[in-house]
Structures are given as C-alpha cells and as structure tokens.
C-alpha positions in Angstrom: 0.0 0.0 0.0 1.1 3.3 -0.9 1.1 6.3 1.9 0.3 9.9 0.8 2.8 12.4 2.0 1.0 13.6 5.0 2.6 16.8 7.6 1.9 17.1 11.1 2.2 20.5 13.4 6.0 19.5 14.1 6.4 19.4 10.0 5.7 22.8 9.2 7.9 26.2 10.2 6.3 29.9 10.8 9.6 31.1 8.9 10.4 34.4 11.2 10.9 38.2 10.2 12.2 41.2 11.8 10.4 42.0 15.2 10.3 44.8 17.8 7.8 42.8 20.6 8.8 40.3 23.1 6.6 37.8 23.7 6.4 38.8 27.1 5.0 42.1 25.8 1.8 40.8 24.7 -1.7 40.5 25.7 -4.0 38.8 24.4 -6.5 39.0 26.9 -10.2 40.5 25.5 -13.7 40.4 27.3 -16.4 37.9 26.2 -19.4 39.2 27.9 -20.3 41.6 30.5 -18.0 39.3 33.4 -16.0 36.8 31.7 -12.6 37.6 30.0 -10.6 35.1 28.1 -7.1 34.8 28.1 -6.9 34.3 23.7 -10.0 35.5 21.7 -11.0 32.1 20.6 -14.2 30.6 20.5 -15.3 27.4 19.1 -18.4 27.2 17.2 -21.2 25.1 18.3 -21.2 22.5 15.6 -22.1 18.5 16.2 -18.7 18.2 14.2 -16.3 20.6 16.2 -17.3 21.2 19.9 -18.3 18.5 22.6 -16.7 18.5 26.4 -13.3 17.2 24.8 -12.5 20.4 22.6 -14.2 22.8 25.1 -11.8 21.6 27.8 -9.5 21.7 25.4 -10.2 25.6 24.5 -10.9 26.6 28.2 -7.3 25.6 29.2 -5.9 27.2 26.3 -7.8 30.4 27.5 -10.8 30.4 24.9 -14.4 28.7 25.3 -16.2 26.1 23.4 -20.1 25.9 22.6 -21.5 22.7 23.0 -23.8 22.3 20.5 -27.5 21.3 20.4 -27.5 18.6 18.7 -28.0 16.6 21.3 -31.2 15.9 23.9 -30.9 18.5 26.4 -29.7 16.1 29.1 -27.1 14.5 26.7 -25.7 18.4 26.4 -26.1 19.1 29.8 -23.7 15.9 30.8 -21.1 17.8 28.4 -21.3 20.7 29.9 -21.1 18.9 33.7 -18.1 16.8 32.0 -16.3 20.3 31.1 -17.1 21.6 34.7 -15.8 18.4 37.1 -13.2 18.6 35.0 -10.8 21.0 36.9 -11.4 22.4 40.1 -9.8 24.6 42.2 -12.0 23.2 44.8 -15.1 21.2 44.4 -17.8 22.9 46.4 -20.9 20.4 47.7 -18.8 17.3 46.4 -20.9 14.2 46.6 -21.0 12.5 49.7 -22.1 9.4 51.4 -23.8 8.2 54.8 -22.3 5.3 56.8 -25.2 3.4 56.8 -25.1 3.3 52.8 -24.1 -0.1 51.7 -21.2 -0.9 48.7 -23.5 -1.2 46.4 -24.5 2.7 46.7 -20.9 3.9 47.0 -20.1 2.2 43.3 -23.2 3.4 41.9 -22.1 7.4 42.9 -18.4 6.4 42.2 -19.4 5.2 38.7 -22.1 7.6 36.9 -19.7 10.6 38.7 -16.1 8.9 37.6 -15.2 9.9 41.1 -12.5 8.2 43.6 -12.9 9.5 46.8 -16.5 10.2 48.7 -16.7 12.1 52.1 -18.8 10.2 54.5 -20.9 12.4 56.7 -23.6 12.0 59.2 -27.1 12.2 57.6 -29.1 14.2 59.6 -25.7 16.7 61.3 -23.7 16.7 57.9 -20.7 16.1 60.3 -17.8 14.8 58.6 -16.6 11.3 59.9 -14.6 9.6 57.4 -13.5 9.5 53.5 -14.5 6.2 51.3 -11.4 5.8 48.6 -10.5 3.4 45.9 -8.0 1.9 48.1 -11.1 1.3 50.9 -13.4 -0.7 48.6 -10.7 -2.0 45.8 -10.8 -6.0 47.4 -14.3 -5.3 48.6 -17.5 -8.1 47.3 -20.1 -7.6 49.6 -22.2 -5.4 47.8 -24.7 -5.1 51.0 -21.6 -4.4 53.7 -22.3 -0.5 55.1 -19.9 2.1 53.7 -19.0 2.5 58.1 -17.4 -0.8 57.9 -15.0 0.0 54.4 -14.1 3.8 55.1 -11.6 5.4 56.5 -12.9 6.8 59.5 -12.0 10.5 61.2 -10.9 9.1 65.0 -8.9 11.5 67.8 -5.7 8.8 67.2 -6.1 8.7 63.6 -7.5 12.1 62.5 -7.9 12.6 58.5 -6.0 15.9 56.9 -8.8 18.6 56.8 -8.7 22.2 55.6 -10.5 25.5 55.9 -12.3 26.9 53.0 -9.7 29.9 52.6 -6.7 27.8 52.3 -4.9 28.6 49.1 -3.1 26.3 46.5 0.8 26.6 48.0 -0.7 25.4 51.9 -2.9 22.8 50.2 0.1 21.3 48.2 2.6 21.0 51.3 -0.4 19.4 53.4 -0.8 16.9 50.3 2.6 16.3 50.0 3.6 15.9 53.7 0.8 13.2 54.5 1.3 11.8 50.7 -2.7 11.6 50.6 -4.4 12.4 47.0 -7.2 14.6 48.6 -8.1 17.3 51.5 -11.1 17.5 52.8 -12.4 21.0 53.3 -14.5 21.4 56.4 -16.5 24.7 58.2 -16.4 25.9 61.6 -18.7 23.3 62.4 -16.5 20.5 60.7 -19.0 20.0 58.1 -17.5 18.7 54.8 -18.3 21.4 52.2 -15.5 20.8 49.8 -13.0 19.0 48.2 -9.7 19.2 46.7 -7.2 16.8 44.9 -3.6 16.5 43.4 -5.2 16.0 39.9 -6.6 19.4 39.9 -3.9 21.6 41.1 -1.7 19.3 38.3 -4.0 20.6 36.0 -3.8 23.8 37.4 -0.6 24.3 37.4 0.0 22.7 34.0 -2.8 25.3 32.6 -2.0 28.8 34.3 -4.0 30.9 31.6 -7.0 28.6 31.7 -10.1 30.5 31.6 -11.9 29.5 34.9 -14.7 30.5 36.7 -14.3 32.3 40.3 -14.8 28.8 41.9 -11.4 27.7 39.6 -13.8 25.0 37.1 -13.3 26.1 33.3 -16.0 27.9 31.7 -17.6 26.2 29.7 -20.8 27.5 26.9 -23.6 25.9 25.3 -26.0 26.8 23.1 -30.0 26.3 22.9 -32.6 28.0 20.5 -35.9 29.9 21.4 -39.1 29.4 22.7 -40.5 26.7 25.6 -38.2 24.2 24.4 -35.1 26.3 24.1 -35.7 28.2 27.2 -36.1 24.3 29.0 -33.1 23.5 27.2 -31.1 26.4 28.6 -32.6 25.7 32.3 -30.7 22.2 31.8 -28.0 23.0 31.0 -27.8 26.1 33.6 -28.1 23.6 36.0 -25.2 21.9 34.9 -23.2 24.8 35.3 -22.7 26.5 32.0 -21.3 29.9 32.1 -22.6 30.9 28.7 -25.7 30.5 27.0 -25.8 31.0 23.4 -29.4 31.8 21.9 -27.6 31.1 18.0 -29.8 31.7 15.3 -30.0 33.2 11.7 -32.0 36.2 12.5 -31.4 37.6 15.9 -33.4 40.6 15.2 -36.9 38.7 15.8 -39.7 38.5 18.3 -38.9 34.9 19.5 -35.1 35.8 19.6 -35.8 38.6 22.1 -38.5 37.1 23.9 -36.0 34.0 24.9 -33.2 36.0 26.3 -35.4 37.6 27.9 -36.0 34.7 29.9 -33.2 33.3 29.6 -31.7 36.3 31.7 -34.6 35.9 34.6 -33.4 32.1 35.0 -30.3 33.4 37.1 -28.9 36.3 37.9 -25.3 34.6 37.0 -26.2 33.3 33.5 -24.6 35.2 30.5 -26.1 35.3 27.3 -25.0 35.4 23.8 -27.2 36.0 20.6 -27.5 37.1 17.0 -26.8 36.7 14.2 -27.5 40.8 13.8 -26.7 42.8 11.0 -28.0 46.2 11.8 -27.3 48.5 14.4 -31.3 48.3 15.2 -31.0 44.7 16.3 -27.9 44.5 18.2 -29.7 47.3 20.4 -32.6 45.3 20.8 -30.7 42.3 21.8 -28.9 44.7 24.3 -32.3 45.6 25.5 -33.3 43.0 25.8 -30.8 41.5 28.0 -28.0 40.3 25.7 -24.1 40.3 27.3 -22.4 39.9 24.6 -23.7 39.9 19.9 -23.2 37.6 17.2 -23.0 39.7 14.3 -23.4 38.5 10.8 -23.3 39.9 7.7 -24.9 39.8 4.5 -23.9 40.2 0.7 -25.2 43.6 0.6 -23.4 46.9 0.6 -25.7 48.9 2.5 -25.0 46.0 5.4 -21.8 45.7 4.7 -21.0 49.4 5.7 -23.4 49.6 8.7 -21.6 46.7 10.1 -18.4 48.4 9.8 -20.2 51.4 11.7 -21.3 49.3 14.6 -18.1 47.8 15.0 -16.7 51.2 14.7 -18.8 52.8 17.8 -19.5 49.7 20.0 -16.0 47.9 19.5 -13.4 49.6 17.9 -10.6 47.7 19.2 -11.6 44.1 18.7 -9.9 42.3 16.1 -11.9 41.0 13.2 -11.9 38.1 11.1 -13.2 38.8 7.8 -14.4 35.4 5.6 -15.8 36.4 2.6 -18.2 33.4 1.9 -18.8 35.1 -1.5 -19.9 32.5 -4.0 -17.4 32.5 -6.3 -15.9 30.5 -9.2 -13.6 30.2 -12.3 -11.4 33.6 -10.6 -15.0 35.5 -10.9 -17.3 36.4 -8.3 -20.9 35.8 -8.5 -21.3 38.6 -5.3 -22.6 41.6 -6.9 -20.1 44.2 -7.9 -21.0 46.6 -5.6 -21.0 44.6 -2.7 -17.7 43.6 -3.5 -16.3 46.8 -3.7 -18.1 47.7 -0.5 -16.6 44.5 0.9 -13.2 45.5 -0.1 -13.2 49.0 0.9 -14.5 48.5 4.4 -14.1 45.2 6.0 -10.9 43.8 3.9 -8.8 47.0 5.0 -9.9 46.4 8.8 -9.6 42.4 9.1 -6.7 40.9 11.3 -6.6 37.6 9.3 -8.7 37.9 6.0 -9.9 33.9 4.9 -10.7 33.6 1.7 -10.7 30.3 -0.4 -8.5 30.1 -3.4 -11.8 31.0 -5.8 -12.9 33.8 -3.3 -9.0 35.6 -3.2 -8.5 35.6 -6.7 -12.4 37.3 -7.2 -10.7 39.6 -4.6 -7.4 40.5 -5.8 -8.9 40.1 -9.1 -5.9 38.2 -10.7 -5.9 34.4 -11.3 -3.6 32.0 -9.8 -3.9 29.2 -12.0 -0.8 26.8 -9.9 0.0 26.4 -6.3 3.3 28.2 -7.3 1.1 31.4 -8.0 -0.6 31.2 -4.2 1.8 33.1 -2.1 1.9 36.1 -5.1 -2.0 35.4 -4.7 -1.6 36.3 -1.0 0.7 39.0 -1.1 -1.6 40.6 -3.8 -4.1 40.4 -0.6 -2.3 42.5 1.6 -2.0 45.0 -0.5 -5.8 45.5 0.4 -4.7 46.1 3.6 -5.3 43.4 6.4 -2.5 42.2 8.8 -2.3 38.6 7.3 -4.1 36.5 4.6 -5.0 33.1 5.6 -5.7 31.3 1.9 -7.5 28.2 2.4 -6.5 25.4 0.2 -9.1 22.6 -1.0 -11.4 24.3 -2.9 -9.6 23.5 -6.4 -9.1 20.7 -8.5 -6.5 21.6 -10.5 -4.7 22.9 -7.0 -2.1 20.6 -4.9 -4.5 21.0 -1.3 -2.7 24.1 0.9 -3.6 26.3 3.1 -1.1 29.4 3.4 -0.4 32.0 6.2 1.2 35.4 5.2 1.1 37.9 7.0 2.6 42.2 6.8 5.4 41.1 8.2 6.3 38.7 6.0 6.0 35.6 8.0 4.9 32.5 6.1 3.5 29.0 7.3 2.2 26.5 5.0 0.3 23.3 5.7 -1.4 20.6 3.8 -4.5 19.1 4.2 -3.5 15.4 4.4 -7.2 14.4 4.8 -8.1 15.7 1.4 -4.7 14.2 0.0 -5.5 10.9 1.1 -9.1 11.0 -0.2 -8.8 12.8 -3.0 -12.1 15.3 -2.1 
C-alpha cells in the first residue's frame, strides 16, 4: 500500500521576520461578555462536528471557550457541559458525599455515573464529617450489602484525617498533600461539616494550565448553546443547572420576536447566566438584543453593501478595538465572483482594509485581488496581492480547487509565512 505524504504540526515552520515585541509584551487577553474575560480571543463554534466536552476543555485551558452544541437531547448536552465543569477544580464545592449506613452497592453506583475516587462520608441528619471512602477502601471489597462505616476510612482523635479551611490557598494545600502523601483534603467549616474538596489532579491541572479560563470557583467555563421558545428556554434551564457559564441563543436572524423574547427569559433564570445572541446585522438589532438582556452579539453579515458598511459602523462605535476576522463566503468560481459588484467593492473598501486575518478560499482571493492563480506556485503572489488590500495577514485556504495541490497558506505584513497541507483531502482525493 502506498502512503500519501502527510505533515503534522512538528512538520511545518512559521519562517520568522524582523520584530520589535517580546513575547512577554503581549496580551492577548479580551472580554467575552459583560464578566467573563478570556485569556486568547477564541471561541469554538457550536457544531455537532467541532465542539463536545473534549475540545471545550481543550479551548478553556488554552484560554478560549467552546459551545456545546444542540445537537444533542438536552440532558445528553447538559452531561457535556457537567463533564467540562468536574473537570478541573480549584476546589469542588458540595462534592458528593455518602452516609455510613449506605451499603457498597451505593458507593459504586455514585463512584461510577460521577467517575469519582474518593466520597466524604458524613452524618445524615448533622452533615458532620466522619470519614472519607477511597478506591483503596473498597478495591478487594465483594459484599455489595456491607455499610460504607465498615469500608471507610474513619476520622478518629488517634487517627484524624487531613482537613482544611475553606480559605486555604493552593501553595498550603500542596505542602499538606505532599507531607501526608494523601491524594485529597477534605475541606470542612467551623462546624467540621465537609463542604469541599480538593485533589492532586486538579492543582496538576492547574498548574499545567496557568491561563486557563476559569470560573471564580477555579472550574473552566464552559458554553452551550440552545434555541428559542419553551423548548429552548427548558433546554437552557438544563444545562444552567449543569453549570454552563454561557448560554448562546444562535440563530439566523437575531433581530426577531422569539429571539428577544427568549433571552429575555433566559436572563430571569439566574442572575449569573450570560447570554449570547445574534446573528444581527444592523445597528437596530444588536440594540434590541442589548435591551433585551444580551451580554455579549453575534453579528453577521450579508452580501449587501448597505450591510456591509453599517456593520463596519457598529463595529466602529461599539467595539473599535476588537480584532476582526473577515471570511468572505462570497460564492465564487472560475477567478469571478458571483457577489454583486457593488457589494464587493463595498466588501473590499471597508471590511478587507480592517480584518486581522482575511480567509478567503482560493476561488474567493482571486475574485478579490482580481488576478488568477492558475498553480500552487502562483498562491503566495496570490496572497501578497491580498495584503495589498490592507489586512494584517491572509490566511488562503487550500481545497477548494481541482487543479490545485491542497494548501492552506499563512502570510502575513510582516512577511512571515506557514504552510500546511490538508492530508485528509490528500489521502481522499475530495
């Protein structure tokens, strides 16, 4: 069997250019919504094919945030967004706990449908703490009917287990972990009632993840989004409960009656829920989202010029220093656009000159740059031509020709260049 040539991450070189910033110069730190900042302006989108609890992890210890999608029942999404939240912890608050009198059977059950290892045991009726069931308690364990007071390890005055107050801070709690080599503290009130829990796993994480983008509670914030009326407000009570930090009402048309009338509720399920929605092309409709309750717009655009340069507006007075993205989505083919020509210009003399990474396909930049680039050895000419419009970089997505070898291709005003191939489309041939 023959292999196609196929490159990986550790394959390809960002060559370098001339540079006055440090690294350690630079922020890239912007505000989501109203309360929650990320540490890199990414978001992924809430597709069935891009963003479950494995990339929204992922993106939340990168910095960004990922949106569950709905394509799910709402308890299926919920469970993703409870998977992104147990995650990491910088403590768990109201951990699960167990009674002594509860039998094996019981512990396994909570151990298993929580992928949890240790369960504080507490009184039922005083919520006093008096022992801690572990892996290493119930490992050798077959009596599925013998009480959890028999297997745990109990809190006695000779054999006391390592306890902490709620304001302890990461350095105290990693010397108490590492002087008793235990795996977990138990974190008790005045009254020595267990209200929390922390473990070696998640200051690893921690630690391994400094510009995570967590939640005041140290879990990584996690978003989901849901659609509009009585189901779509359910949906978002579900997965609110789970402990999504965004909700995002994502539909077409943001500027509509159902639109506003669900974040509207949305907002009056919790005073901590945030709320996204759009899409919005019109200064009109991202107001009426704001009135309505909105923390943060989705704004889309259409092929239109009189759209295109209100956009440009809005972004103007309501955020004039956020970077933007500009993907032309312009049906195009054969090196000639089907947009109509004065949206194109309108496209190129207001949002091209403004983007921080212009994406068009190979179709879409020569329609722009309005110059053909009939071989793969004509693409980086094709890109520089692109700058010349006046973004910071050009990001030319290969794949979208036949005649083309598959390549996508970074340049940007500096003159840095990364190329990749797609070795997906290589090996399939679409």
């Amino acid at each position: 069997m023959k292999f196609p040539e196929a490159l990986t991450f550790d394959d390809v070189l960002l060559v370098p250019a001339r540079s006055d910033v440090l690294p350690a110069d630079t922020d890239t730190a912007t505000r989501l919504t109203r309360t929650i900042d990320l540490g890199i302006p990414l978001i992924s989108a809430a597709m069935d094919t891009v963003t479950e609890s494995k990339l929204a992890i992922a993106m939340a210890q990168a910095g960004g945030i990922g949106v569950i999608h709905k394509n799910l029942t709402p308890q299926e999404q919920a469970g993703e967004v409870r998977a992104v939240k147990k995650f990491e912890s910088g403590m768990i608050v109201n951990p699960f706990i167990i009674a002594p009198g509860a039998t094996l059977a019981d512990a396994l059950r909570i151990k298993e449908s929580h992928n949890i290892s240790g369960i504080p045991v507490v009184e039922k009726d005083s919520g006093l703490l008096v022992g801690i069931l572990t892996n290493r308690d119930v490992r050798f364990a077959d009596n599925m009917e013998q009480p959890v007071s028999e297997l745990m390890t109990p809190h006695t005055d000779e054999k006391p287990l390592i306890t902490v107050s709620e304001d302890i801070g990461h350095d105290d709690a990693k010397r108490l972990l590492h002087k008793y080599r235990i795996e977990k503290l138990l974190v008790v009130d005045g009254d020595f009632r267990c209200v929390g829990l922390m473990t070696v796993k998640d200051i690893e994480k921690a630690q391994a993840h400094p510009d995570a983008c967590k939640d005041e509670k140290g879990s990584l914030r996690v978003a989901a989004a849901t659609g509009v009326g009585d189901e779509g407000v359910a949906r978002a009570e579900a997965l609110l409960d789970a402990g999504a930090d965004v909700i995002v009402v994502d539909t077409a048309h943001g500027h509509s009656t159902g639109v506003l009338a669900g974040v509207e509720r949305i907002k009056k399920l919790s005073n901590y829920a945030q709320v996204i929605a759009g899409n919005v092309a019109t200064t009109d409709g991202a107001q009426a989202l704001i009135d309505a309750g909105a923390d943060c717009i989705k704004i889309g655009m259409l092929h239109r010029p009189d759209i295109i340069e209100t956009v440009c507006r809005m972004l103007d007075q309501l955020a004039p220093d956020v970077p933007v993205v500009v993907d032309p989505v312009m049906v195009a083919k054969g090196g000639a656009s089907l947009l109509a020509e004065d949206a194109m210009a309108a496209l190129k003399e207001n949002m091209v000159p403004r983007a921080a990474i212009l994406t068009p396909n190979i179709p879409e930049a020569e329609a722009l740059a309005g110059r053909a680039a009939p071989g793969l050895e004509d693409a980086e000419g094709l890109a520089r031509s692109l700058l010349d419009l006046g973004p910071k970089a050009v990001l030319l997505k290969g794949g979208h020709r036949d005649d083309a070898e598959v390549m996508d291709l970074l340049i940007d005003a500096a003159g840095a260049r990364l190329a990749c191939t797609d070795p997906f489309r290589q090996a399939t041939g679409r």
